[in-house]
C-alpha positions in Angstrom: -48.1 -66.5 -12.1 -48.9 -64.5 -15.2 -51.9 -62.6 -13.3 -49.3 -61.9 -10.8 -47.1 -60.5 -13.6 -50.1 -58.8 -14.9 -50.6 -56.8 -11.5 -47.1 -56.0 -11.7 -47.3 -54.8 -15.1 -50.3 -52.8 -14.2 -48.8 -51.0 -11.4 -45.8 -49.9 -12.8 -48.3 -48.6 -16.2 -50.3 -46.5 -13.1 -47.5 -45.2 -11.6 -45.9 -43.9 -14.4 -48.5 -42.2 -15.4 -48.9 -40.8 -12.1 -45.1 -39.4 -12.5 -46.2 -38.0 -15.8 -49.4 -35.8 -14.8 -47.8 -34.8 -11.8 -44.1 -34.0 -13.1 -44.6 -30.3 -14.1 -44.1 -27.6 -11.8 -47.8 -26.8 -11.6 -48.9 -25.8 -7.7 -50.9 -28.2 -6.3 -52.6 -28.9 -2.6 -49.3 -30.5 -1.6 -47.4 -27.7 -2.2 -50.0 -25.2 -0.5 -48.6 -27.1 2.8 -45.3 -26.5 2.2 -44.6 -22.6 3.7 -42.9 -20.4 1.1 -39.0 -19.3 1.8 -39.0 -15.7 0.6 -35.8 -13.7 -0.8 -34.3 -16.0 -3.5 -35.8 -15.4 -6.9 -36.9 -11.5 -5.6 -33.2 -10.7 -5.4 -31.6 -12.6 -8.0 -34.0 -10.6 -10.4 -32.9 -7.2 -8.4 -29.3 -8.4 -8.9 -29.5 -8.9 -12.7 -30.1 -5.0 -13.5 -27.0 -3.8 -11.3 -23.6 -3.7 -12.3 -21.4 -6.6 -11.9 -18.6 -5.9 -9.0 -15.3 -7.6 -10.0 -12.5 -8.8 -7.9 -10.4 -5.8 -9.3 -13.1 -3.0 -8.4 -13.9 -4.6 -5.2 -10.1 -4.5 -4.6 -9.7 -0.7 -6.3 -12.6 0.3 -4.0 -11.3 -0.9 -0.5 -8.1 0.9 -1.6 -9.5 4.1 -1.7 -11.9 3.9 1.2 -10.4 1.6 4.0 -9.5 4.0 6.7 -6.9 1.3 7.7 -5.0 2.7 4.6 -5.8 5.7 5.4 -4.5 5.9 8.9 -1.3 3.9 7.9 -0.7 6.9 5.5 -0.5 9.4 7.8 2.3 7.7 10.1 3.8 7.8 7.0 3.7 11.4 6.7 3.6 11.8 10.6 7.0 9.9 10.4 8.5 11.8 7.4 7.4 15.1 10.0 9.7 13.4 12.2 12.9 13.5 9.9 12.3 17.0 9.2 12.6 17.7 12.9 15.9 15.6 13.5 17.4 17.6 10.2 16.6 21.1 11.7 19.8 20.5 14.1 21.7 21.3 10.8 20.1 24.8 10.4 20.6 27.7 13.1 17.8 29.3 15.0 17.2 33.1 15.2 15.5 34.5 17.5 14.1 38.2 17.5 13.0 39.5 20.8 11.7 42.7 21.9 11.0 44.0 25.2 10.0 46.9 27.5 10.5 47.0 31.2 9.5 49.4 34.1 10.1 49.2 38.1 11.6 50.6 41.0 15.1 50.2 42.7 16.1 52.0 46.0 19.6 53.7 46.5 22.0 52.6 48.3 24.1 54.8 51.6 22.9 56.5 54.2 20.2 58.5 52.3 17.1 55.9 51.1 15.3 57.0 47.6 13.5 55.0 45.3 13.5 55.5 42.2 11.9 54.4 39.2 12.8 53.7 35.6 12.4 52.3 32.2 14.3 50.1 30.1 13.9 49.5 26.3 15.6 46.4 25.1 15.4 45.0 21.1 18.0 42.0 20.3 18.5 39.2 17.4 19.9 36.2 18.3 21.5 33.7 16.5 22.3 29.7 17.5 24.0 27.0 15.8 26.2 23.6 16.5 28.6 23.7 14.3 29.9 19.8 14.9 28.7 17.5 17.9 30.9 14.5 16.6 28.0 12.6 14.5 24.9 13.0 16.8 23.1 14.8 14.4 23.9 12.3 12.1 22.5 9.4 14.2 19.3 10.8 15.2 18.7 11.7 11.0 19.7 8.0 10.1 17.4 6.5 13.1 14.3 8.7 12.0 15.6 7.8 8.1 15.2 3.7 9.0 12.0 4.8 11.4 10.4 6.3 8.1 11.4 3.2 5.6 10.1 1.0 8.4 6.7 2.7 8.6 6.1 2.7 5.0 6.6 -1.1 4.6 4.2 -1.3 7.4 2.0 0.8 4.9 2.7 -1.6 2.1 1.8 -4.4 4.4 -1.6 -2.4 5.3 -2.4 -2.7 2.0 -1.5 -6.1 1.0 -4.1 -7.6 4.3 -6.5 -5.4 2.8 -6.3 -7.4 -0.7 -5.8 -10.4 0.8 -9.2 -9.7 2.8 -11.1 -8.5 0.3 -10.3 -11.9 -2.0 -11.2 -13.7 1.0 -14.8 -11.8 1.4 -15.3 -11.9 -2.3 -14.8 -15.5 -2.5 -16.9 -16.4 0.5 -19.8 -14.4 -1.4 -19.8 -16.4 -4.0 -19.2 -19.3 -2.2 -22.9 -18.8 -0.4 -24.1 -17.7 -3.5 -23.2 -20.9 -5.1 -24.6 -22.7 -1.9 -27.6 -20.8 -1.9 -28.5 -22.0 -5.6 -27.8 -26.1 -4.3 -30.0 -25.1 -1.3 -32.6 -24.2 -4.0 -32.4 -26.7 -6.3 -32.6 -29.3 -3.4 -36.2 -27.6 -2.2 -37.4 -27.6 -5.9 -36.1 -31.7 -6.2 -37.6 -32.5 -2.7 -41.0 -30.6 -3.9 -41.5 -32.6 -6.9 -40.5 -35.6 -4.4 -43.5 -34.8 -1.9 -46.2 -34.2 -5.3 -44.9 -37.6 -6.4 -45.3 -39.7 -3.1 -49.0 -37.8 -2.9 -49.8 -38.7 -6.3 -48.8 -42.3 -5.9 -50.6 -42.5 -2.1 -53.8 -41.2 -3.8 -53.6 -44.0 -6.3 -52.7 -46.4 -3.6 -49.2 -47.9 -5.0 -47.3 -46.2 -2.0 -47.6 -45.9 1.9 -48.5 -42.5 3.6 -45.1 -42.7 5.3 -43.4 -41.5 1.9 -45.6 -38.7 2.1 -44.5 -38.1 5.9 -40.6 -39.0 5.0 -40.8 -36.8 1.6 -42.7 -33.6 3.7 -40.2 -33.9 6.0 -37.1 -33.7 3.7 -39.1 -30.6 2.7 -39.2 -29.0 5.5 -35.2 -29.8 6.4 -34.3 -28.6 2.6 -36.3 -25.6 3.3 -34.3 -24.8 6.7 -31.0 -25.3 5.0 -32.2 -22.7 2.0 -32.8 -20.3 5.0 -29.2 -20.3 6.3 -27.9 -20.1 3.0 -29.8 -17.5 2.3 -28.7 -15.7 5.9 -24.9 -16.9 5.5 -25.3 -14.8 1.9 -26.1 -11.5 3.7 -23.2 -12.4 6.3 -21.1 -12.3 3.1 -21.9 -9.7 1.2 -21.8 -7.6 5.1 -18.3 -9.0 5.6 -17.7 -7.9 2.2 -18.7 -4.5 2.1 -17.0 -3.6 5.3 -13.4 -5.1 3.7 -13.9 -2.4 1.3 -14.8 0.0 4.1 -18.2 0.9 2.3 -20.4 -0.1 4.8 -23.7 1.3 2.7 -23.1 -0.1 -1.0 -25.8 -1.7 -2.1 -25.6 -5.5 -3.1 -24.9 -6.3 -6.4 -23.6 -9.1 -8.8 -20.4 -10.2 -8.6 -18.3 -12.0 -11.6 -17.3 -15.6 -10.9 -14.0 -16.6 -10.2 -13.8 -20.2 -10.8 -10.4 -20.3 -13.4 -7.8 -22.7 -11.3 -4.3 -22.9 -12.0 -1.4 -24.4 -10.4 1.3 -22.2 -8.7 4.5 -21.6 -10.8 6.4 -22.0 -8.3 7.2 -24.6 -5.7 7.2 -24.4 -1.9 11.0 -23.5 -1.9 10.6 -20.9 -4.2 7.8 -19.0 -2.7 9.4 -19.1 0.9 12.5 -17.7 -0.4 10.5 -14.6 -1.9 8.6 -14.1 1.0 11.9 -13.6 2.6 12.9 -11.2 0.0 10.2 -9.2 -0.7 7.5 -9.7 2.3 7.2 -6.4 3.8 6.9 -7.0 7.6 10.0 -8.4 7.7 11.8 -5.2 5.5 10.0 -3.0 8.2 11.8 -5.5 11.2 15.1 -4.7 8.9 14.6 -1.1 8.6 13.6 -0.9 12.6 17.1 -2.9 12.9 18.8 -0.3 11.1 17.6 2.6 13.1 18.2 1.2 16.4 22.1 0.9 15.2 22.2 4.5 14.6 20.4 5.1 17.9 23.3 3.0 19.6 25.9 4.8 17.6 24.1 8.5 18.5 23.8 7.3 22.2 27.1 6.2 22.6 28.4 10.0 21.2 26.8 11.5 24.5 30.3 11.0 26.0 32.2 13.4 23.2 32.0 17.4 23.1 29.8 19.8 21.1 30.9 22.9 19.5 28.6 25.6 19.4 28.3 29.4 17.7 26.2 31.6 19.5 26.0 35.8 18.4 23.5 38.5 19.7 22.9 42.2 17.9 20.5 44.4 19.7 20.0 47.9 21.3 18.9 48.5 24.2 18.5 51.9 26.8 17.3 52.9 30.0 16.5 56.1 32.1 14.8 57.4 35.4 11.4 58.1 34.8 11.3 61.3 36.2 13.8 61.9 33.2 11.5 60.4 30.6 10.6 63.3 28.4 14.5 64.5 28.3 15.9 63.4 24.8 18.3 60.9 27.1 16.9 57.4 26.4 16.5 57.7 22.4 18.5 56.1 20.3 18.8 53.5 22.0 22.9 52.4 22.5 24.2 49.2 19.8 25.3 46.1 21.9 26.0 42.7 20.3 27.9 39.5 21.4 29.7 36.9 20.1 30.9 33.0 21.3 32.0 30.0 20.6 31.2 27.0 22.9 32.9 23.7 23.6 30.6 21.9 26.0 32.7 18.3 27.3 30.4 16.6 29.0 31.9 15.2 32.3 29.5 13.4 34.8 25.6 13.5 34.0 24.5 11.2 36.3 25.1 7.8 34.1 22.4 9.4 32.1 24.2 8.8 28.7 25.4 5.0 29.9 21.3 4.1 30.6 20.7 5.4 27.3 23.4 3.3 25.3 21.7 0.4 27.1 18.4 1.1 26.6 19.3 1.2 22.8 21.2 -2.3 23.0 18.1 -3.8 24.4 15.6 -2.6 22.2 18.3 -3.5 19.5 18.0 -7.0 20.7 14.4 -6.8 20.9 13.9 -6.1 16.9 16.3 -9.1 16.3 14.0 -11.4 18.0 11.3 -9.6 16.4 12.5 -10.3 13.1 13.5 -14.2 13.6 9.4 -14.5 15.0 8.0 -12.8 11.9 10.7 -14.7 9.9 9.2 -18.3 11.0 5.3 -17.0 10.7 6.0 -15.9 6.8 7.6 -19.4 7.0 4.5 -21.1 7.9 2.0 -18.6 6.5 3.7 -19.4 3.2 3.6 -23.3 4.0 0.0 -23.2 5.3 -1.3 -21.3 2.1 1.1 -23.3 -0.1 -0.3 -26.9 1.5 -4.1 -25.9 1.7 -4.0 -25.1 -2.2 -2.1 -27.5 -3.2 -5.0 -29.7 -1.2 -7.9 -27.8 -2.6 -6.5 -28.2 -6.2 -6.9 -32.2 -5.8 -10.1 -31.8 -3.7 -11.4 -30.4 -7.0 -10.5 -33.4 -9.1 -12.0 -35.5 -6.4 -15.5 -33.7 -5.8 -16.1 -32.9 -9.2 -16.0 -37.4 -9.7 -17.9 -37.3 -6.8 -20.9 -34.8 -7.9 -21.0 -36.7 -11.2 -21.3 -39.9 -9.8 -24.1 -38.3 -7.5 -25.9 -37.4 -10.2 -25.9 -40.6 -12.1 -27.1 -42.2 -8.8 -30.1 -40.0 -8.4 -31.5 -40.1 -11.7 -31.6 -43.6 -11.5 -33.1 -43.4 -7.9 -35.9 -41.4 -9.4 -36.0 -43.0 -12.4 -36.9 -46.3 -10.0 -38.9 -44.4 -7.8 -41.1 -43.2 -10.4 -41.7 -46.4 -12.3 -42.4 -48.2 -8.4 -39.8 -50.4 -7.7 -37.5 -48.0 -5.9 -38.0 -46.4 -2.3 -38.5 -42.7 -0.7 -35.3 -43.4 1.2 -33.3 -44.3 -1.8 -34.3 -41.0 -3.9 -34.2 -39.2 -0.2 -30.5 -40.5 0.2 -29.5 -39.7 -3.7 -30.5 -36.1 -3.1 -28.4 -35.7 0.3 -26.0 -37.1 -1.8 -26.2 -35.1 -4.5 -26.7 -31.5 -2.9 -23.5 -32.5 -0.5 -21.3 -33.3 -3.8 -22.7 -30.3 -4.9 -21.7 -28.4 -1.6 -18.3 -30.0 -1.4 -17.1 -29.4 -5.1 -18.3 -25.7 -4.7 -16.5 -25.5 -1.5 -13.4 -26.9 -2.8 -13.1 -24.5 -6.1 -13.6 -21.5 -3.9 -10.8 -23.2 -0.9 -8.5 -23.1 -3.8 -9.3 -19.0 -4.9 -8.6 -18.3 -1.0 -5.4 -20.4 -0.9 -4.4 -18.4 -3.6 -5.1 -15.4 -2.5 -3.6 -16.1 1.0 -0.2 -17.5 -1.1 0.2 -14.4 -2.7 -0.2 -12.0 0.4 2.3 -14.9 2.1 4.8 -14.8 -0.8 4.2 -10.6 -0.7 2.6 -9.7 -3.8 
């Protein structure tokens, strides 16, 4: 018994000092067989020059670049073109016109001569409707509630570009985050596979934990290659969501500050009603089609116009032309006021009244749809941080705990009396607390940012 306790005793003396010679990060023939994963520590030192990128100037940026703003700017202006041309019916038109005409005419009677002439003609005109019993007025307030709609649209433009940005910028550091776990695993699961060789040479441990450790390796190393791929995808998605497709990638400043929302579900759906501003664009596309009805349905009544003409205007047989009887030319001018009453067109004006009353309908239902999706886009965002928020809590107890259990798997494995499987399992453990805290903290920014675009801010 006590030269049994004596082996024992000088086993667990060998293998830690085993562990100690082979515990600093000095390269070794094990690690020659593990292949290299280029990218990491090359471009975090590239990254540590540049300027850091925060949320704000990411969000400052796509503002001034996206061409989706852009664009939704000038139906703005295209609209507010629009308004101008509905007010012109208020202002007369004047027209100056100037001609000269030559030809032939034959005579008339028994005796058949042609003769030709030349007619001078130079005449202003002037056009106005004086009242057509609030048509003018209709088409001004429908292209009025036309132009408020399309710059809500324009404010809702803006607010998905915010909200994607966020989004992008979290994700970035999201896989950066990841990328660093997906390191730190390859550098734990190295030292792993120098261990198990060290204690193999000596003899205390089987050639499978060499095999098992290698081949945890070779997964970890796999895994940092996505991470390191799914960081490009990022900083790409990124980029592009601040319409600068060529920027160069830089550092960006953490976001990891939680807080809970000041208001409760209740309150946030009721100012998404208020303030969201698909559905003021839905109430200003109402608005227009009632003054489209209310124009439409004016067809029936009369219009009163003013119409005047001052010109002169002369004429004379060519063969006379170089008599003095065609200069000056002799004054005419006109004046008239109109009042059209339209009596049959052809049901033309009834078609239009009902065209208006169905696209009048059409917005209504429009507006109760996009009235239930801010309900549930505020719900869904509301929920899901809400849910991240105690995630956090939850992960953060969990990465702890996974910590505590791999120190003491290594701490076994490295005095003898633990297994490759057991430190194997406490690093998956580990590096998926790891993953799942960091993917909860940044599920929380996004739900935040997605609340905020719901609630219309």
């Amino acid at each position: 018994m006590k030269q049994q306790k004596r082996s024992l005793l000088t086993q667990a003396v060998c293998s830690l000092a085993v562990c100690l010679f082979l515990s600093p990060a000095v390269a070794t023939a094990g690690e020659a067989t593990a292949p290299p994963v280029a990218g990491s520590a090359g471009q975090a030192g590239g990254q540590a020059g540049g300027k850091i990128l925060t949320i704000d100037d990411a969000v400052r940026i796509a503002l001034e670049n996206q061409p989706r703003i852009k664009a939704a700017k000038e139906r703005v202006g295209a609209q507010q073109a629009v308004l101008g041309q509905q007010f012109s019916a208020y202002y007369p038109t004047v027209v100056f016109n100037n001609s000269y005409r030559t030809g032939n005419s034959s005579g008339g009677g028994d005796t058949i001569q042609d003769r030709d002439f030349e007619r001078y003609s130079s005449q202003a005109t002037f056009n106005m409707t004086l009242y057509n019993f609030g048509k003018r007025e209709g088409a001004v307030g429908s292209a009025r509630g036309t132009l408020d709609a399309t710059q809500y649209d324009y404010r809702a433009t803006i607010n998905d570009i915010v909200v994607a940005v966020k989004q992008a910028y979290y994700t970035y550091l999201q896989a950066q985050a990841l990328l660093k776990v997906r390191e730190e695993t390859v550098r734990d699961r190295e030292l792993l596979v120098r261990q198990a060789r060290g204690f193999f040479e000596v003899g205390t441990k089987p050639k499978i934990d060499v095999a098992r450790a290698e081949s945890n390796l070779y997964n970890a190393q796999a895994d940092l290659i996505a991470a390191q791929n799914a960081v490009k995808i990022a900083w790409t998605t990124l980029k592009n969501a601040m319409g600068m497709p060529d920027l160069p990638e830089q550092p960006l400043a953490e976001e990891l500050l939680t807080s809970a929302s000041p208001l409760s579900f209740e309150q946030a759906k009721q100012e998404a009603f208020a303030s969201r501003p698909e559905l003021r664009s839905l109430e200003a596309q109402r608005k227009a089609q009632d003054e489209k009805i209310a124009a439409a349905r004016r067809g029936h009544l009369p219009d009163i116009l003013f119409s005047a003409n001052y010109g002169r205007t002369g004429s004379s047989p060519r063969e006379f032309r170089n008599r003095d009887n065609t200069f000056p030319l002799d004054v005419s001018w006109q004046a008239q006021l109109s009042l059209n009453i339209p009596i049959f067109d052809g049901f033309n004006t009834t078609y239009k009244v009902e065209e208006a009353l169905r696209n009048y309908h059409v917005v209504r239902a429009q507006e109760e749809t996009q009235k239930q999706q801010v309900a549930l886009e505020v719900e869904q965002s509301y929920v899901n941080m809400v849910n991240a928020r105690e995630r956090i809590k939850a992960t953060e107890a969990a990465e702890r705990a996974a910590k505590e259990n791999l120190d003491l798997a290594n701490g076994r494995y490295q005095v003898g009396v633990g297994s490759i499987i057991e430190v194997a399992d406490a690093e998956t453990l580990y590096a998926d607390a790891q993953t799942n805290r960091i993917r909860s903290v940044y599920d929380y920014k996004i739900a935040e940012a997605q609340l905020l675009r719901a609630i219309g801010k």
